[in-house]
N, C-alpha and C positions, 0 to 999 in steps of 0.2 A: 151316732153310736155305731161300731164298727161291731155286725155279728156275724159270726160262720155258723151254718146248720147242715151238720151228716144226717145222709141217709143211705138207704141199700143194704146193711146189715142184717145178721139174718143165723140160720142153722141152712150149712151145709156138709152134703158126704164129702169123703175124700175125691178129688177128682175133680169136682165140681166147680165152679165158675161161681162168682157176686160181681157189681159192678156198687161202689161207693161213687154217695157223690157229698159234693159239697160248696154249699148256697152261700153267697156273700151278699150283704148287703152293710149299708154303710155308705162313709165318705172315698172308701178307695176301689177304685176298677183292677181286676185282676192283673193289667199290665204296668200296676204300680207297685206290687209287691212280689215277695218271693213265697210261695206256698208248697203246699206238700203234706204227706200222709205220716205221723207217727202211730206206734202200738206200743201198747204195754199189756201184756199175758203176767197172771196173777205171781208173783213174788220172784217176776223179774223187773230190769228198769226200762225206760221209755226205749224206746230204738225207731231211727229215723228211718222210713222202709222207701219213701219216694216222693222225690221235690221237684219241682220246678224254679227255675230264675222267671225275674218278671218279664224279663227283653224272651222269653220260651226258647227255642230250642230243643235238643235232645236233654232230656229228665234224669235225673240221678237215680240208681235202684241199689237198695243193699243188695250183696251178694247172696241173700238167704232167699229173695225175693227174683232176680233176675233174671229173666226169659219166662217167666210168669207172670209179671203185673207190668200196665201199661197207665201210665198218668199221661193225661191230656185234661183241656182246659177248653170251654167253650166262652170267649170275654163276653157275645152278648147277651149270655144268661149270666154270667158273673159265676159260675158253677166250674171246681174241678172236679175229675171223675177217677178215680183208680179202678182200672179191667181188673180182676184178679180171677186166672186161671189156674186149674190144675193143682186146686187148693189144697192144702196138708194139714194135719191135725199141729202140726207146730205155727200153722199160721192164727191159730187159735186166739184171740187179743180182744181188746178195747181199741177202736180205731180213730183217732182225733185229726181233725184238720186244722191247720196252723198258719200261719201269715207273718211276714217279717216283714220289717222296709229294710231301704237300703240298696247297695249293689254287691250281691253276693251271686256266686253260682252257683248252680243247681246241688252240685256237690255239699258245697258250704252253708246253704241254706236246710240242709239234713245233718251238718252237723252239730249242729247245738238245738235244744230245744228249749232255750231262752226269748221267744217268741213272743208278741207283747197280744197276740192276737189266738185263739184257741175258743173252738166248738166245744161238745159237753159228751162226742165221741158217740162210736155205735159200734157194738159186741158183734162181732161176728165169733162165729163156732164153728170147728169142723170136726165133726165126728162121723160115723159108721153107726 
């Protein structure tokens, strides 16, 4: 049984710094699927904020996100990690980690959040 577990979520000020992670266990190794960070902030829809393809490389970042968050993947903890710097109160969300198979890239794997694979999420807050 294939399960992803967040963590690192939390209340922070504006400015401030979190670093999410997110625990795989299961039948697949990080380098067999395509992963990544969506949000959803209360009475808007999910948005794909940062992915990874399985082959890694450089990471997909929404543009709301970009020069502020860093995904990276550590395969022998089976763990990806999203930096999130210089945080803002629109970063405000519910944070899920997600897994797809296939060969999609990094891009494409943040576009749909039709994912057969989803954690239970961790709140992050940014308030003052």
């Amino acid at each position: 049984q294939v399960q992803l577990v967040e963590s690192g979520g939390g209340l922070m000020q504006p400015g401030g710094s979190l670093r999410l992670s997110c625990t795989a266990s299961g039948l697949f190794t990080l380098n067999s699927v395509n992963i990544g960070w969506w949000r959803q902030a209360p009475g808007k829809e999910r948005e794909g904020v940062s992915c990874i393809a399985r082959g890694g490389g450089s990471g997909y970042y929404a543009d709301s996100v970009k020069g502020r968050f860093t995904i990276s993947r550590d395969l022998a903890k089976k763990t990806v990690y999203l930096q999130m710097n210089n945080l803002k109160p629109d970063d405000t969300a519910v944070y899920y980690c997600a897994a797809r198979t296939g060969i999609l890239s990094s891009r494409a794997t943040c576009a749909s959040d039709e994912a057969p694979y989803w954690g239970q999420g961790t709140q992050v807050t940014v308030s003052s």
